[in-house]
N, C-alpha and C positions, 0 to 999 in steps of 0.2 A: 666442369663449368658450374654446375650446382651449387656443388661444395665451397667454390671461391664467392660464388654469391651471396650463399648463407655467409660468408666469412665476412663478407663487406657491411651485410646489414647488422650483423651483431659487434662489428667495431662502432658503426654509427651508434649505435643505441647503447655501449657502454659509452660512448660522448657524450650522448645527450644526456645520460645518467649522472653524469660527472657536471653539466651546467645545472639538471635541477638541484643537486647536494650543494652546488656552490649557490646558487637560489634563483637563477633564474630561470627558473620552472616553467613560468609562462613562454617566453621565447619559447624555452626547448621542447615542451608540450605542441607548440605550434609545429616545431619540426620534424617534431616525432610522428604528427597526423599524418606526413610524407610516406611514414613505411608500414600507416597501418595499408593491408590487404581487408576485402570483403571477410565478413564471417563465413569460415567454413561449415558450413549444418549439413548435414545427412539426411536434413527430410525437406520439403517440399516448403514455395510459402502457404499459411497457414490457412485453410478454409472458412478460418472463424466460428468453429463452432465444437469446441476440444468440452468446454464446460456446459456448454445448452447441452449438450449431445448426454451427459450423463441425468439429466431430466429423462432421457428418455430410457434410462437404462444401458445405452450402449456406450464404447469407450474407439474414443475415435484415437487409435495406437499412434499413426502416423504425427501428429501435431505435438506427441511426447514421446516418445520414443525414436532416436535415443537419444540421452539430456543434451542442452543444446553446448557445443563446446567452441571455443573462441583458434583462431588463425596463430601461430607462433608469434609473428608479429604484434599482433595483441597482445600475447602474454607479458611480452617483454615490455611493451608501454608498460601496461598495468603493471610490473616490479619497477622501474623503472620513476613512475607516475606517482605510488604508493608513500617509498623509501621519504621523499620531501616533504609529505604531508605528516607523516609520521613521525616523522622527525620536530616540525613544525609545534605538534601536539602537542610530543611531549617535552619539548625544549621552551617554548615560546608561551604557551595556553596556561592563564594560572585559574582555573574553573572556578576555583573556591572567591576569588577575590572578583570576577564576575560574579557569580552570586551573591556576595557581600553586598557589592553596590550598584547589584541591579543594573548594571553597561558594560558593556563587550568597550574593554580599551578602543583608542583610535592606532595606537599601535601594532593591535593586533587584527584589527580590520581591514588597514592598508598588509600586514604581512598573507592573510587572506588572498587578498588582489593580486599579491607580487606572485602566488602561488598559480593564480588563474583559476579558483575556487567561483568563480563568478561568477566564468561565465564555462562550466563544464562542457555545455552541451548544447552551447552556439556553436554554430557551423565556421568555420577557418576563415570563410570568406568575410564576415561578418566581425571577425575579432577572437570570435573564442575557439577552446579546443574541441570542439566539433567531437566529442566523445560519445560512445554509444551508452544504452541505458545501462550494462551489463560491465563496463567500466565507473560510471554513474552511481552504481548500485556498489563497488568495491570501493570508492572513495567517500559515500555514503557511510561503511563501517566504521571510518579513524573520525567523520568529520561527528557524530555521535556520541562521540565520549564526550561532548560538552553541547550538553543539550541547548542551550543560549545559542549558542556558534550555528546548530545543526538546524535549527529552529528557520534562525535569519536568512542562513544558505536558501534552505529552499521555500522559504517568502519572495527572496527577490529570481531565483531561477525554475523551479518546479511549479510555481503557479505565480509570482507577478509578473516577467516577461512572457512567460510560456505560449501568453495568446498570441502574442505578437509573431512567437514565432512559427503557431501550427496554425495559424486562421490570417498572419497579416498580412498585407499587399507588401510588392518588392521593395517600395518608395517607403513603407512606415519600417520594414526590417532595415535598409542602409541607412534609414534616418537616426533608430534607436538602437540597435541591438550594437553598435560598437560599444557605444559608451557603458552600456550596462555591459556587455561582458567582460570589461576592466575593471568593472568597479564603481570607475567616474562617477554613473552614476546608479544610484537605489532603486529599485523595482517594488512595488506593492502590488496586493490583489485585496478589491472593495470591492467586497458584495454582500456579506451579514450586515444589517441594520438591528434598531431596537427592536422593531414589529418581525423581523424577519429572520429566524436563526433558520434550522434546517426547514424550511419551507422557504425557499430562495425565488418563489414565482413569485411570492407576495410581495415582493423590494417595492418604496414609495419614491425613493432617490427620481426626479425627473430630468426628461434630457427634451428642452424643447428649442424648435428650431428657427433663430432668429431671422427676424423681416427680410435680410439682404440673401437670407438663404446660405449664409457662407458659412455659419459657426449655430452649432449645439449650448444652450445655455445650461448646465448641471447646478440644480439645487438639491442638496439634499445632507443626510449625515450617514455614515457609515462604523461601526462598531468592530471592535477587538480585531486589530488591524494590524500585523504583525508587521514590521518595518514600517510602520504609517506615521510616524515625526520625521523617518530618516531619509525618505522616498522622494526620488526626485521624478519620478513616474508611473504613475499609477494606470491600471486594467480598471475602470471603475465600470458598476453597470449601474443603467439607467432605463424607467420605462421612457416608449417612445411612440407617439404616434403613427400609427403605419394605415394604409387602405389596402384593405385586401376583398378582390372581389366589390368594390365601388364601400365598400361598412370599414367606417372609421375604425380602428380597434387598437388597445394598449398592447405591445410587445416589448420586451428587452433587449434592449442592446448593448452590445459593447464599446469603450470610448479608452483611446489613449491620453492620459489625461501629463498636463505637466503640471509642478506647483509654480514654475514659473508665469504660468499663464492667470495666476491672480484670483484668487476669493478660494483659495486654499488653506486650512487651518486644521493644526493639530491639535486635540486635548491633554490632558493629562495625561501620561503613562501608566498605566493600570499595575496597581501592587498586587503580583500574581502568588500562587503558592511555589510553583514551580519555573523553570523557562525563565527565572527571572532575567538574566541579564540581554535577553530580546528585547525591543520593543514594540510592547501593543498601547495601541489607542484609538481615540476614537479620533476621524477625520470631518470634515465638514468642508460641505461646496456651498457655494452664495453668487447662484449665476456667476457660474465660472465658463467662461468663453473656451470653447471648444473646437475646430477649425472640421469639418465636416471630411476635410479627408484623414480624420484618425481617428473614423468609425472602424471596430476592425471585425471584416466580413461584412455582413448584409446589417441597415437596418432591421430590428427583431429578431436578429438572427443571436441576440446575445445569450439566451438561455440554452443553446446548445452549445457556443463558447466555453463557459462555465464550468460544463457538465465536464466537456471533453479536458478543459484544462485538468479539473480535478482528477476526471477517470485516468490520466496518463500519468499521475506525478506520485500516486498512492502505495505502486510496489515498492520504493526506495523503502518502505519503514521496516520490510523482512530484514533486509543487510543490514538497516541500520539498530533495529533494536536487537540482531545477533551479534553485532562485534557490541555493543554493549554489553550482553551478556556473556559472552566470552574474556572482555575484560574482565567483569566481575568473579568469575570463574578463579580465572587466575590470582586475585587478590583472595578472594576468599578460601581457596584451596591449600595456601600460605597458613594462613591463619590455622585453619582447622587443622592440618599434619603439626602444627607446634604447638598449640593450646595446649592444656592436660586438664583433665578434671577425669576423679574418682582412678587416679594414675592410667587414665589412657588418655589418647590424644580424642580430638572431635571428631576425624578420620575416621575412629573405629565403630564409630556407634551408627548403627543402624538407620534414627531419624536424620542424621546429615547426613549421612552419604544418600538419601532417598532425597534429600534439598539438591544434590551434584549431579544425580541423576537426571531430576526434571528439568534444571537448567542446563544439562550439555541434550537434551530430549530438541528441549523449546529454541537453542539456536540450532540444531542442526536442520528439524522441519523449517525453518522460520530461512535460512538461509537458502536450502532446497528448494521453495516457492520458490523466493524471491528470484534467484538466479535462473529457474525453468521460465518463471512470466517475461523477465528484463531478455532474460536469451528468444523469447515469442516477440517481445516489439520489434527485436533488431532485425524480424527476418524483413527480405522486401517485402514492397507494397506498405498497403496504411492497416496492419493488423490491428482489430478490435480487441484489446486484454480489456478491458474495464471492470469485466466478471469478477478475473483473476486475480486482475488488481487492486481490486474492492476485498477478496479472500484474504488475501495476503495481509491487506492492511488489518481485519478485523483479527484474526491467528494472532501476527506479531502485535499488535498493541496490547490486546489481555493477558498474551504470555508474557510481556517485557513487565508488565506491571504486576503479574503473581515472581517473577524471577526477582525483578529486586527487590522484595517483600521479602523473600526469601533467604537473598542473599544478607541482609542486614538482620535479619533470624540469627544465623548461623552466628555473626559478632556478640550477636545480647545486646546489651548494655553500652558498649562502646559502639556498635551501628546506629547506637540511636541519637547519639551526640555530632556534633558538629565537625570535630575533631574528625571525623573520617567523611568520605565521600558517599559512603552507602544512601544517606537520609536524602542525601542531594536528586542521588540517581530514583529514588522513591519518590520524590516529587516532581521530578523534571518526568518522569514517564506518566503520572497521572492525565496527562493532558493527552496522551496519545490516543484511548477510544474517544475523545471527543472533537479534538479539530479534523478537519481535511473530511468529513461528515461523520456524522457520529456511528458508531458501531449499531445503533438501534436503524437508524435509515439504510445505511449497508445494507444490515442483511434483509430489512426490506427489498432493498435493490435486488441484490442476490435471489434471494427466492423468487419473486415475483419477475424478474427477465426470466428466469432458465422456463417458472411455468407459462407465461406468457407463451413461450418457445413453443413447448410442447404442445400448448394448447392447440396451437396454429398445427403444428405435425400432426394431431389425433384428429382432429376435425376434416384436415385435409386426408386423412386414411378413413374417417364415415363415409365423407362424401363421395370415395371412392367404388367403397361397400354397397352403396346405395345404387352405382351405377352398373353394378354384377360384379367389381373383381372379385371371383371367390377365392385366386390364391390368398388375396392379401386378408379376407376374412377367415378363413382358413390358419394363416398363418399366425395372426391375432389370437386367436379361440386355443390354435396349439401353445401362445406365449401364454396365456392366462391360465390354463390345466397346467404346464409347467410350474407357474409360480403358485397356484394354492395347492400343488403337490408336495411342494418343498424341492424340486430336483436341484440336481447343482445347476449354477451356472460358468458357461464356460464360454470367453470372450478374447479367446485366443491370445493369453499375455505369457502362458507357458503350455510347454510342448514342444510341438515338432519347429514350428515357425513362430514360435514366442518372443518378447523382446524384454521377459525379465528373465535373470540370472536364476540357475536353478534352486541355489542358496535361498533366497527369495521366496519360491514357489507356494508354500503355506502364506505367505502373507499377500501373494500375490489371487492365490482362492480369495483367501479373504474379502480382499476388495471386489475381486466379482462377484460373491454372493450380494456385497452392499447397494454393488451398481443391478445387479438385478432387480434386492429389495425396494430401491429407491426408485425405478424407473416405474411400477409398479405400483409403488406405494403416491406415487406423483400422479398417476392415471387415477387412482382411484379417488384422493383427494379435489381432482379436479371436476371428476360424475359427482364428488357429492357438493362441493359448493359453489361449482359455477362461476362466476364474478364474483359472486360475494367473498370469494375468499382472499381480496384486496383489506378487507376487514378483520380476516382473520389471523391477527398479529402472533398468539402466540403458536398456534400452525405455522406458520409465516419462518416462526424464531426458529423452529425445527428441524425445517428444511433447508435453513439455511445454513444451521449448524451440520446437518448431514454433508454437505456439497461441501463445506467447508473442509472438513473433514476428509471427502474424499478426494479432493484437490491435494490436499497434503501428502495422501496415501498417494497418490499418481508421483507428485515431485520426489519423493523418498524413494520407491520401487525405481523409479528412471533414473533419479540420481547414482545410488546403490549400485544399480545392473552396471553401469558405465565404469565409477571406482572398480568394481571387479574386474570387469572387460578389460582395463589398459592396465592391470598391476597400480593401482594408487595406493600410495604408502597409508598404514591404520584401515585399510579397506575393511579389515574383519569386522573393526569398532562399528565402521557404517553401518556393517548388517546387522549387528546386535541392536545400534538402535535402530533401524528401521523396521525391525520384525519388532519389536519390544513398541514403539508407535501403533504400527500398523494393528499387532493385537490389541491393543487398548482402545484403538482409533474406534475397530470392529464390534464391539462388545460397546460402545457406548452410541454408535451410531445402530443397534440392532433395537436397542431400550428406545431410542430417543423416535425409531421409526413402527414399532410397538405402541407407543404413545400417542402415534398419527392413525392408528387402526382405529375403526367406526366400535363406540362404545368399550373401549379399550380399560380396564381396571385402573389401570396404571395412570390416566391421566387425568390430572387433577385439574382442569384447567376453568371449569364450571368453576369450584371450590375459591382457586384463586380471583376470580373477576367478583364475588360475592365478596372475598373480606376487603378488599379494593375499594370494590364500592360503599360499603359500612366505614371504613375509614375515613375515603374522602367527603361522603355526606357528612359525616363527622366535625371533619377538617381537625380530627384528631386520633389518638389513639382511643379506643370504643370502652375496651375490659376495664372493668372497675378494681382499685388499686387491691393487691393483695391481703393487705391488713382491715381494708372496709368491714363493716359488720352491719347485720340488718335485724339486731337486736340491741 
């Protein structure tokens, strides 16, 4: 009976296969939702605390271990799902001529639509295919090869609807989210202003609340606006009057806004370097009439909207700037086995194969994140990744942007011309450490949640101390002789009841010695500066990079261990890069937490705040030219 079971559902799904090749994708994505099954996972839902937890030095196994894997039925969507969009790409998408004129055809806007690109990850009832992050994240890799395309997607679904659908009442989701997951209509998100880039508390935008009490009046102007001429409904934030405790006071809030609803105007379309064929601009409200039931959530309650839109839509950039680099791969790997110079190919030489190394290095970690975070949202419950998702996005954005650097190395001369795609994909990735928040605030976030974390766990184990437990102080005093001993550490990821692969096992030390030096090196950082080290940015940068780091080393080991466990085809490849990562990882994260030790040789960072500040007193460069003479 199984057997005829499985027999039924894999006829359906080669049907449905055959409507999206014939192109109606969307329909048959609708119907396909019919045979996904729940995610199969092996571990538990998530405690929320897989990355705080390495703050403290320890590795919570259970929340990664083992990587998360998808239901048959999934899988077969996802080929199924793929095959049209791919097709799509590279049938229908002419990139270059988007970039030429700076607009994403109308033809290939509506083939977008026909596709159900729109509304990925609206729920069925609602309109769209109700896809999970981890599907999300594999349609994320083909919709990236055209950064314009990739850009718009997740303008109008990763963060312009996104509040509507993780914060809005039932009445505002049947009201909007049909339209917007067809297509019908455009989605934006308003919240950078002139005065307000990455400091998003400061926004002047007002939202006040007219005499009859029934509508929100929105004045204000909003900047670099991605889908913002094309938007038929905007997420805009607005400060708001709220009483709390009887004291008047400004908070944020969120407002569904329409451009139907009148004193809505777009600027000019901003001449970008990269992303051209998107549109950004700047938008402008002129008491624009607001109707009070499409506040979404709470009065004041907008600045944690925001956050959470942002925090939830970030890991998409692992997948996507890996199948970017995997395409480039491909193209360039062409290139260099045909080329010749000095009668070899480029193939043989040493400096490029070390350029095909770091870029199959940078998609394979970049792809391992992404796919271990998107497999943590899916589990039940409302899992917090925002850590993760914030890691992922800083990783993939620097590496897409040292990869295709690289990649267009390899061509010379001809990558840097028009005539090829390389110049395009170097500009189209520049924007990546700085929209969706900038890589410099990330890792702010980053470091300062996990020590925040910690801080609360070591205060709460004082106070413990204070009240006699002497195991716990005890066990303390044995963790710190341990660590200025040098001993190993051992945190049970190999051995008897380990959950990485034996192959593994040196890289999997590795990372414990890191997670011990970091939980350690994070205790001590926080006895020497207390709060003040909210100040301490380039501290700050270091600990972020370690976490970073070690996040990676977590998705690669788990990844890894599983490709072996089930026979995955190329599994050998896996291991070699991820012990070839993981050593490199270890060895840069040992320097960079050497540099966090009190009085350390190695850090320069006195040094650097001095010619920083001789400069900008300056407001130039300080050295006098080299040819000067003082005779």
């Amino acid at each position: 009976m199984m057997n005829v079971n499985r027999f039924v559902v894999l006829s359906k799904s080669v049907h449905i296969g055959r409507r999206l090749l014939a192109g109606n994708a969307r329909h048959a994505g609708k119907e396909a939702l019919h045979l996904r099954q729940r995610r199969s996972f092996k571990t538990h839902p998530r405690n929320l605390a897989y990355a705080k937890d390495l703050f403290l030095g320890q590795v919570n196994k259970a929340e990664v271990f083992p990587y998360p894997e998808i239901g048959n039925e999934e899988a077969e969507e996802i080929s199924q799902l793929v095959a049209p969009v791919e097709k799509f790409f590279s049938e229908e998408v002419d990139s270059a001529k988007i970039d030429r004129e700076a607009k994403i055809p109308p033809e290939t806007l509506n083939g977008l639509k026909e596709l159900g690109l729109f509304g990925i990850m609206v729920p069925e009832e609602y309109g769209g295919l109700g896809l999970s992050n981890t599907v999300y994240a594999r349609l994320a890799e083909i919709t990236s090869l055209d950064g314009s395309i990739a850009v718009t997607l997740a303008a109008h679904q990763a963060i312009g609807l996104k509040g509507i659908l993780i914060a809005g009442s039932e009445a505002q989701k049947q009201k909007y989210l049909p339209k917007l997951a067809s297509g019908e209509h455009i989605a934006a998100f308003c919240l950078t202003e002139p005065g307000s880039g990455s400091d998003a508390a400061s926004i002047q935008t007002r939202a006040t609340l007219s005499e009859d009490g029934k509508h929100y009046l929105i004045s204000g102007s909003k900047i670099w606006i991605s889908n913002g001429d094309m938007a038929d409904v905007m997420t805009v934030f607005a400060r708001t009057e709220v009483v709390v405790d009887g004291v008047k006071k400004d908070k944020i809030s969120a407002f569904i806004v329409e451009r139907a609803f009148g004193g809505v105007t777009s600027g000019k379309p901003e001449d970008k370097l990269g992303i051209r064929g998107s549109n950004t601009c700047e938008v402008s409200f002129d008491n624009v009439p607001v109707p009070v039931e499409n506040v979404i959530g709470e009065i004041g309650g907008g600045f944690k909207v925001a956050m959470n839109i942002l925090n939830s839509g970030r890991f998409s950039m692992g997948s996507s700037s890996a199948g970017m680099i995997k395409k480039l791969i491909e193209m360039t790997a062409e290139y260099a086995a045909t080329r010749k110079q000095f009668n070899k190919s480029l193939a043989e030489f040493g400096m490029i194969q070390e350029k095909f190394a770091l870029m199959a290095l940078n998609a394979f970690v970049m792809e391992s994140m992404a796919y271990l975070t998107a497999g943590m949202m899916d589990r039940p419950g409302l899992p917090d990744c925002s850590l993760e998702a914030a890691m992922v996005k800083v990783f993939s954005s620097e590496g897409g942007w040292i990869c295709t650097s690289e990649a267009l190395q390899i061509l010379g001369g001809l990558g840097y011309t028009k005539n090829y795609p390389y110049e395009r994909y170097v500009r189209d990735c520049r924007i990546l450490p700085i929209f969706e928040g900038t890589n410099e605030i990330l890792r702010m976030y980053i470091a300062l949640t996990g020590m925040q974390y910690a801080g609360k766990v070591l205060t709460g184990k004082i106070k413990e101390m204070k009240k006699g437990n002497i195991g716990l102080a005890l066990g303390m005093l044995g963790k710190k002789l341990r660590s200025s001993f040098g001993s190993s550490v051992d945190l049970g990821l190999t051995g008897k009841d380990g959950v990485v692969h034996p192959s593994l096992a040196e890289s999997a030390k590795k990372f414990e010695q890191n997670v011990g030096l970091f939980g350690s090196t994070v205790e001590s950082l926080l006895y020497r500066y207390g709060k003040t080290i909210v100040d301490e940015q380039l501290v700050l940068k270091r600990v972020a990079d370690v976490m970073i780091n070690l996040y990676a080393m977590t998705a690669v080991l788990s990844r890894t261990s599983r490709s072996i466990s089930i026979g995955l085809r190329n599994h050998d490849h896996e291991v070699l890069l991820a012990n070839t990562f993981c050593g490199d990882a270890f060895f840069k994260n040992n320097y960079l937490m050497t540099q966090l030790q009190k009085h350390s040789p190695e850090n320069n960072d006195a040094n650097i705040k001095k010619i920083a500040r001789e400069v900008l007193e300056k407001r130039a460069y300080v050295c006098s030219h080299p040819l000067e003479r003082t005779y």
